[in-house]
N, C-alpha and C positions, 0 to 999 in steps of 0.2 A: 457810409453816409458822409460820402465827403464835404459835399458841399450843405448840406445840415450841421456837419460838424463844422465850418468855418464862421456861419452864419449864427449859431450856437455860442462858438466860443465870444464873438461879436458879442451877442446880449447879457454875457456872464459878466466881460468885462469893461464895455462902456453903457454910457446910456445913447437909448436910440428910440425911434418915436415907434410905436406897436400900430397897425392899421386897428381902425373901429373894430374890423370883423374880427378879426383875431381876441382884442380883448374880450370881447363877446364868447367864445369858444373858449377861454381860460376859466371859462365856468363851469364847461361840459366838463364832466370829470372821464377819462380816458377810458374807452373801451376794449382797447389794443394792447394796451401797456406803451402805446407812442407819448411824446408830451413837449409841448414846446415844440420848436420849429414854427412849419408852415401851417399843420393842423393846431397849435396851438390848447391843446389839452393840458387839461392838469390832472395833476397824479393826486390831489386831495380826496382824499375817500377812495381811491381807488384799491380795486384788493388784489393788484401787484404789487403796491408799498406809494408811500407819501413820498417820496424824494424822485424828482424828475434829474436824472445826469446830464452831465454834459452833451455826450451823445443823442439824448434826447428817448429816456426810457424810463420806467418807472421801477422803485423798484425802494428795499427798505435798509441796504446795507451799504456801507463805510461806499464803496465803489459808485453808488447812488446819489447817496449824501454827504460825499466828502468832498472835495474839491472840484471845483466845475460845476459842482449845485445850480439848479437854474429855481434863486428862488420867487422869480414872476410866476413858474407852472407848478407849484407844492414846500413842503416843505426843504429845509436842507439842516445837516447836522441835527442838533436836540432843538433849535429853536421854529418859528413857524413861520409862514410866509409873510413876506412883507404885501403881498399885492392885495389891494382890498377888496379886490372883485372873488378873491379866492381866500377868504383872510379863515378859514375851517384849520384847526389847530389838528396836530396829529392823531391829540390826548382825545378829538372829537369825534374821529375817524369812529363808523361802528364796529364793532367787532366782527372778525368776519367767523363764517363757519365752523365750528369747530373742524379738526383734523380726524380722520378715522383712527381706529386704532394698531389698525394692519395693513400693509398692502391690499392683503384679500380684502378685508372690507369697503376699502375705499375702489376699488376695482369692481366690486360688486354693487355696492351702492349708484355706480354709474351707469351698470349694465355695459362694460366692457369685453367684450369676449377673449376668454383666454385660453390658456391649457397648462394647467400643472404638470406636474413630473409623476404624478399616477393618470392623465389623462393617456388613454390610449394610441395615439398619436404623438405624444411628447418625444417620444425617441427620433423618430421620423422628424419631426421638426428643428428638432437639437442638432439633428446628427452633422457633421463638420464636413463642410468642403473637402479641406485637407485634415485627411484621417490623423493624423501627428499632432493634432493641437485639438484634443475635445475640450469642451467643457459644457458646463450642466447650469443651464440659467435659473435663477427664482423664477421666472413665470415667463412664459411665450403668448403678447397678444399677438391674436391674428384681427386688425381694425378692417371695419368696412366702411367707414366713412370718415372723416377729418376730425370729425367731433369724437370718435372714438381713440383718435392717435391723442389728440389734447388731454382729453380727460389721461389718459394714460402716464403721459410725461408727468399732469399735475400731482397724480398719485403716486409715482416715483419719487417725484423729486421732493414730497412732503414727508415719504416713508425712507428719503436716505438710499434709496435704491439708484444706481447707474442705469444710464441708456445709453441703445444702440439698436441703429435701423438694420432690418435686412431685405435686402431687395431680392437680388441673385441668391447670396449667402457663399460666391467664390472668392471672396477675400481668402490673402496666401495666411493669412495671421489669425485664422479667426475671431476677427473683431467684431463680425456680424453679430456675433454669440458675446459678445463682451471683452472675450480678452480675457477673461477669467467668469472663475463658477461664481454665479450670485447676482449677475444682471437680467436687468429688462429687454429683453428681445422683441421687438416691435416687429412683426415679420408683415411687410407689403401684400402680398402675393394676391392680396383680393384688387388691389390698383390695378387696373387691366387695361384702363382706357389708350387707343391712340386713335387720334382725330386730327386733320387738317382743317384749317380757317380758309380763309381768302387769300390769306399771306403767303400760305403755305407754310405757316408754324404750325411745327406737331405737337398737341398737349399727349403726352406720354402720362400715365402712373407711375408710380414710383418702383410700383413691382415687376414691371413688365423686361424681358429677357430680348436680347438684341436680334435673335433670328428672327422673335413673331415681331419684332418696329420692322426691320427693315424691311417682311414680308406685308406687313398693312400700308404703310407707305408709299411703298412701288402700288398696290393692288388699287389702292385708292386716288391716286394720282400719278401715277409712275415718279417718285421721289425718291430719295436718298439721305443719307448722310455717313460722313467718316465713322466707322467705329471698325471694334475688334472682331475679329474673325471666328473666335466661340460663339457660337449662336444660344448656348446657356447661359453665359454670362448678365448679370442684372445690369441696366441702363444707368442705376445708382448710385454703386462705388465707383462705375467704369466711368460716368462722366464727370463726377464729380469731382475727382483725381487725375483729369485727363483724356485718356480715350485714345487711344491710337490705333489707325489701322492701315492698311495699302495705301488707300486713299487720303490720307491724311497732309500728305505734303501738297494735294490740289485745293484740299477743303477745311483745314485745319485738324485739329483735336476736337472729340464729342464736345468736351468742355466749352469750346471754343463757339460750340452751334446755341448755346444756352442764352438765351433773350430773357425770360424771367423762370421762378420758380416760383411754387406754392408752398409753402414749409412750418412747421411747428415748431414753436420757439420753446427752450425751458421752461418759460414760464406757462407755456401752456395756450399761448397765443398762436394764430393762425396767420400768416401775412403771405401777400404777391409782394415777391423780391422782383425788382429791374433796379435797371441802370441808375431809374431817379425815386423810384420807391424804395428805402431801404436797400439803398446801396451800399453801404456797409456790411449789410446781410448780405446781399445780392454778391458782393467780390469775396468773401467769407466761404461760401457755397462750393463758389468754383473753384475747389484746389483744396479743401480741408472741413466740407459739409460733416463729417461724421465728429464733429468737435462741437458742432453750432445748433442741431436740429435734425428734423423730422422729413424730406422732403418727398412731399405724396404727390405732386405732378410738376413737368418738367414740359417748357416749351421751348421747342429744337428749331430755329431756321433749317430748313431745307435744304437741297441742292434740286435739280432735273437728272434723273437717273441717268445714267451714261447710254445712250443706244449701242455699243458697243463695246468692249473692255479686251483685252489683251492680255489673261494670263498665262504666264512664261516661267521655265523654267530652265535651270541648267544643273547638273550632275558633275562634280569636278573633283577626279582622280587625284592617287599624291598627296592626299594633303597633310597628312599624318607621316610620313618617314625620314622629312629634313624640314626643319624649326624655319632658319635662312632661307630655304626657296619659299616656304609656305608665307614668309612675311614680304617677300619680294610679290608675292601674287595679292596679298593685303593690300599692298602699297599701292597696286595700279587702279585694285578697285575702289581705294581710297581716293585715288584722285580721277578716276573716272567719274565718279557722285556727283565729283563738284566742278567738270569741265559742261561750263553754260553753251557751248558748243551742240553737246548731244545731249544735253541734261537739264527738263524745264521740271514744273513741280507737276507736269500729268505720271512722272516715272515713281513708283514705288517700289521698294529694295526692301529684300530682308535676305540673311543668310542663317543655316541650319549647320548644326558641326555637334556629331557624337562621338567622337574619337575613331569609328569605321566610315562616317559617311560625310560629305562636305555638299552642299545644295546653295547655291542662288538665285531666288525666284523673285517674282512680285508682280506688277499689276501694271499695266501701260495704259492709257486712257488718249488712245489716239489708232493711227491704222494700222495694220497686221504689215505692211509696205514700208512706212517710216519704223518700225520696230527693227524688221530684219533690215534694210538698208542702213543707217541710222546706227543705233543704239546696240543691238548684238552683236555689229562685228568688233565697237570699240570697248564693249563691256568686255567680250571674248579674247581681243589682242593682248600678247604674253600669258595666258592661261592654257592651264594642258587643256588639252583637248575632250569636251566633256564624254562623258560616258553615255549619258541621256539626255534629250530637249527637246522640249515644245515648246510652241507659244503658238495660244490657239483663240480667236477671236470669239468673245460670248455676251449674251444679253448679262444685264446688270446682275440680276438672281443666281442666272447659271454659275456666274464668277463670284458671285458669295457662298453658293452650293460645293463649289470646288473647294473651298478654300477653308472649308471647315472641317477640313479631317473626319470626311463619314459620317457628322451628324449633320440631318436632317435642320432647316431653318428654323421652321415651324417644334418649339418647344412646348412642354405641357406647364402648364400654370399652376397645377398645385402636384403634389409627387414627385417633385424633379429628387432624381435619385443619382445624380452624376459627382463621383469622389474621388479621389489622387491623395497619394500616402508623400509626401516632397516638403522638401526645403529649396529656396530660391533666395537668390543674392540677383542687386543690381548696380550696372556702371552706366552715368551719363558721361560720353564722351562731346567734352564743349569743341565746336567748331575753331576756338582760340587754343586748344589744344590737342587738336588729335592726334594719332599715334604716331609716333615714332618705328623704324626698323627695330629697332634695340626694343620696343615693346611688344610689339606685333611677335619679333623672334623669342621673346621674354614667353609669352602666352601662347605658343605653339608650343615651346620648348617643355613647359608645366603640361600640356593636355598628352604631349607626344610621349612623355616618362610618367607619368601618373594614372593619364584615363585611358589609355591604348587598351591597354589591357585589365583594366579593373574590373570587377569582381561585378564591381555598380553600376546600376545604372543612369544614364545623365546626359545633358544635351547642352549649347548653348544657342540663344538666337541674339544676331546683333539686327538691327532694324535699322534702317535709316531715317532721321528724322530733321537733316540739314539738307545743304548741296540749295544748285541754282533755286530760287525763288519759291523756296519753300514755305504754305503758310500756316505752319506750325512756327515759325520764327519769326512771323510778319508781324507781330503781335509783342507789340512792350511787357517789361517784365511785373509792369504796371498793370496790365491789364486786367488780372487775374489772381488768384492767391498760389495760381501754378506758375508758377516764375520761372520757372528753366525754359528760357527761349532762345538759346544760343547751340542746342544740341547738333552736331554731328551724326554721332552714334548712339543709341540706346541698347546695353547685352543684357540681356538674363540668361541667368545662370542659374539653371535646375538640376536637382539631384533625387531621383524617387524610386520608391520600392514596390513590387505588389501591394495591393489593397489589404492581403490579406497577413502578412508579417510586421513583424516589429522594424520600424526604422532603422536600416543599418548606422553604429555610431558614427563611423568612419566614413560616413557621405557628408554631413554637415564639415568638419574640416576639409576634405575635397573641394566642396564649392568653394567655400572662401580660400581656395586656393586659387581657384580660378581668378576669382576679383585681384586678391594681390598679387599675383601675376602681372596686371598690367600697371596697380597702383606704386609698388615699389620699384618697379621698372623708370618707371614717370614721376616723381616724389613731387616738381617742379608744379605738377596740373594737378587743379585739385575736381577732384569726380563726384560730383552728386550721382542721387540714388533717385530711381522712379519708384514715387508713390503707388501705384497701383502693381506694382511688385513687392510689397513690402516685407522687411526683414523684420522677425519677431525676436532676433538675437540684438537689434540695438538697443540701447538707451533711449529714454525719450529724448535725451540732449542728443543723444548721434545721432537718433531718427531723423528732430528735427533742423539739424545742421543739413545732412544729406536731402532734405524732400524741400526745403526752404531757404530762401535766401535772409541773409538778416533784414532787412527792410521790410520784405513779407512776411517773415515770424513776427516782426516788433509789432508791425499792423495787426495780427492778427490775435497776438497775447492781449492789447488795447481792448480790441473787440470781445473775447472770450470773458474779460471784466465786466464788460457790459452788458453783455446779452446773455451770460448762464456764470454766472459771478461764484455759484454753489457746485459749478462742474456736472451739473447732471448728465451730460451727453459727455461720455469716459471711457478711453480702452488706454491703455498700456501707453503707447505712445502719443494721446491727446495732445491737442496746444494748452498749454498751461503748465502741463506734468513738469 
């Protein structure tokens, strides 16, 4: 709420003349938990709390009514408002409701639908993405309408209970589940809507999985938008943290397609987040939503689905038996990325490396003729000569169908039964720092004596997410609460076992081998970390060093005071922890 909050701080600390209408509204007592600003509510009697904040929220603790107090909209501190159109003392306020005396009861008394840990589905519902991190929630609602997710948060957050949304439920951390045994699980999966306007904004649900958007969108308009390549993954955590996909360097990050959202506040409030409504919630969302709220639908600017797409691949021998050559061949594709010559933002890059296999593929958004003329013979110059390749020209669908490793677009909405036993690390390589020979041969050198031959199983993928006129970079680090816009490279690093054995111990130090591989290589560049890979081995302070710049954590601790002061939306790594 930037400019609420500048206009805020204004009334707190000078005097300034209030329009008729406004004072007029300082008598509505707020139905939002909003107060002051533009709508001019007051928090007096309100059963969010009497103290209107700086930011402009209601609410009844120190962060409400301490400092920044706005006392023309309620009270502030122990004393009561000076305004006499609202002159209602705190001591006046009525009482509100009594509290329930359980979860269950308060959950019941609303008619919320849930499912315990004796409901027959509760397994199914529980059960973890990544098999290596269960845990066992107090209670799983499944809401079917807005009013159901509210009532929910309210009876959490009165009964001391933690929340957390699940849309997908593919978080690497299981935070969907809380992060730990004892949370509120809010599971989307009845949010199903995707529809187009006039605009061609998609309102998405919250629970809706990326193969059935991308498949309604094309079907209903022939549309598009950037996202990831797993078609099970949820629209939720993926855009919320980011989103990246082929396409990303033409059309941004998912994040990046977000115009507003629909969301549930701690308090139990319902609001439409934009740019100028609750904009403070609205940049909160994009880059660290599972700290802030409930977000049950999501409206996505568009693109025009590409009439044609150019998925390509190459196969590249060698890679594995000299550290020195294999960083010699890094280096040229390193700087082929970013020669604006043969490199606009239609090219999408990613590379694949298992200690036996080395792969360069991605997506071209242009003709099958500028590809091979063009771009494969200078991606291909000083490279051994590949062992396999295509690039083969497809409708939009076709090149999403490809690209998803055997599963089908069209996902099932409730049942999804899709699980991986892994630990994952991640390195953002900044564009002001990319690698070095002495790196590159650093992190060959570690895969070539380590994972050649290891026991385990394990991959890495480096993605591109820099190079000419890229518009995932185009974009301030202002803009968003995802503030890495300087990237070059994006690696993750996986390390996973059958589904059906115990975690080997000795994969988890393997991977963070891989990462310090290239970080003590490089001591000089400092490597943030992509949230939407997250590591369940940091600290909340390392977490949030690596997922956030300090500018954006500071902003965003600010806001966490304000809009859920009691931390009800909590996992491990929260803003605030």
């Amino acid at each position: 709420m930037l400019a609420t909050l500048v206009s805020l701080v204004c009334l707190a600390s000078v005097s300034v003349a209030i329009p008729v209408e406004q004072l007029d509204k300082r008598t509505t007592i707020s139905p939002d938990a909003s107060c002051g600003g533009a709508n001019g509510y007051t928090c007096l009697g309100s059963s969010f709390g009497n103290c209107c904040s700086t930011h402009g929220w209601c609410g009844s603790t120190s962060a409400y009514c301490g400092t920044g107090c706005q006392p023309g909209f309620g009270s502030c501190g122990t004393g009561t408002s000076t305004t006499a159109t609202a002159a209602t003392t705190a001591e006046e306020t009525p009482t509100a409701t009594p509290t329930p005396g359980t979860l269950g009861d308060c959950l019941a008394q609303k008619n919320v639908p849930i499912r315990w840990i004796s409901s027959p589905d509760f397994a199914q519902l529980s059960k973890p993405y990544n098999l290596r991190l269960p845990y066992t929630p107090a209670v799983v609602v499944i809401p079917t309408t807005t009013q159901h997710v509210s009532d929910a948060v309210t009876c959490a957050a009165e009964n001391n209970v933690k929340v957390q949304p699940r849309g997908g439920g593919h978080g690497y951390a299981s935070f969907s589940l809380g992060g730990q045994s004892g949370s509120m699980v809010i599971d989307l999966q009845s949010f199903q809507t995707v529809t187009l306007d006039s605009d061609h904004i998609a309102k998405v649900g919250g629970g809706v999985r990326l193969g059935n958007l991308a498949q309604a969108i094309y079907d209903q308009a022939r549309r598009a938008l950037p996202h990831g390549t797993c078609p099970g993954v949820g629209v939720g955590g993926h855009a919320t943290h980011g989103g990246f996909g082929l396409s990303s360097r033409a059309w941004g990050l998912t994040l990046d397609t977000i115009v507003a959202l629909d969301v549930v506040l701690a308090n139990g409030t319902s609001v439409h987040a934009t740019s100028t409504a609750y904009p403070d919630i609205y940049y909160a969302l994009r880059g660290a939503a599972d700290s802030f709220g409930i977000v049950t639908s999501f409206y996505l600017q568009t693109q025009p689905a590409p009439a044609s797409v150019i998925n390509w691949s190459f196969s590249i021998p060698n890679m594995f038996q000299s550290a020195a050559t294999s960083a010699n061949s890094m280096l040229h594709i390193q700087s082929f990325v970013q020669n604006a010559s043969v490199v606009d933002r239609n090219l999408g890059v990613g590379m694949y490396m298992d200690g036996s296999g080395f792969s360069i593929s991605g997506t071209y958004f242009g003709s099958l003729t500028d590809f091979d003329n063009k771009i494969k013979p200078e991606l291909l110059r000083t490279l051994p000569a590949p062992t396999s390749s295509s690039a083969t020209a497809m409708t939009w669908i076709e090149s999403l169908t490809a690209l998803a490793n055997g599963q089908p677009l069209q996902q099932p909405t409730t049942g999804y039964d899709q699980h991986e036993n892994f630990f994952a690390k991640s390195l953002v390589v900044p564009t002001s720092g990319q690698l070095t020979s002495a790196t590159w041969t650093s992190y060959f050198d570690y895969m070539i004596k380590n994972g050649v031959n290891s026991a385990n199983a394990w991959y890495s993928i480096i993605n591109l997410y820099g190079g000419p006129d890229s518009q995932i970079n185009a974009k301030p680090s202002s803009f968003s609460a995802y503030s890495d816009r300087d990237a070059l490279w994006v690696m993750q690093h996986y390390g996973y076992a059958s589904n059906t054995v115990p975690f080997p111990p000795d994969l988890i130090p393997f991977v963070n081998g891989l990462n310090d591989a290239i970080t003590s290589a490089q001591p000089e560049t400092t490597f943030p970390g992509y949230s939407n890979y997250v590591d369940p081995t940091l600290t909340p302070q390392q977490a949030h060093a690596a997922y956030f710049d300090t500018a954006t954590y500071t902003r965003l601790v600010e806001i966490k005071q304000q809009v859920d002061p009691g931390k009800v939306f909590w996992n491990p790594q929260a803003i605030g922890n």
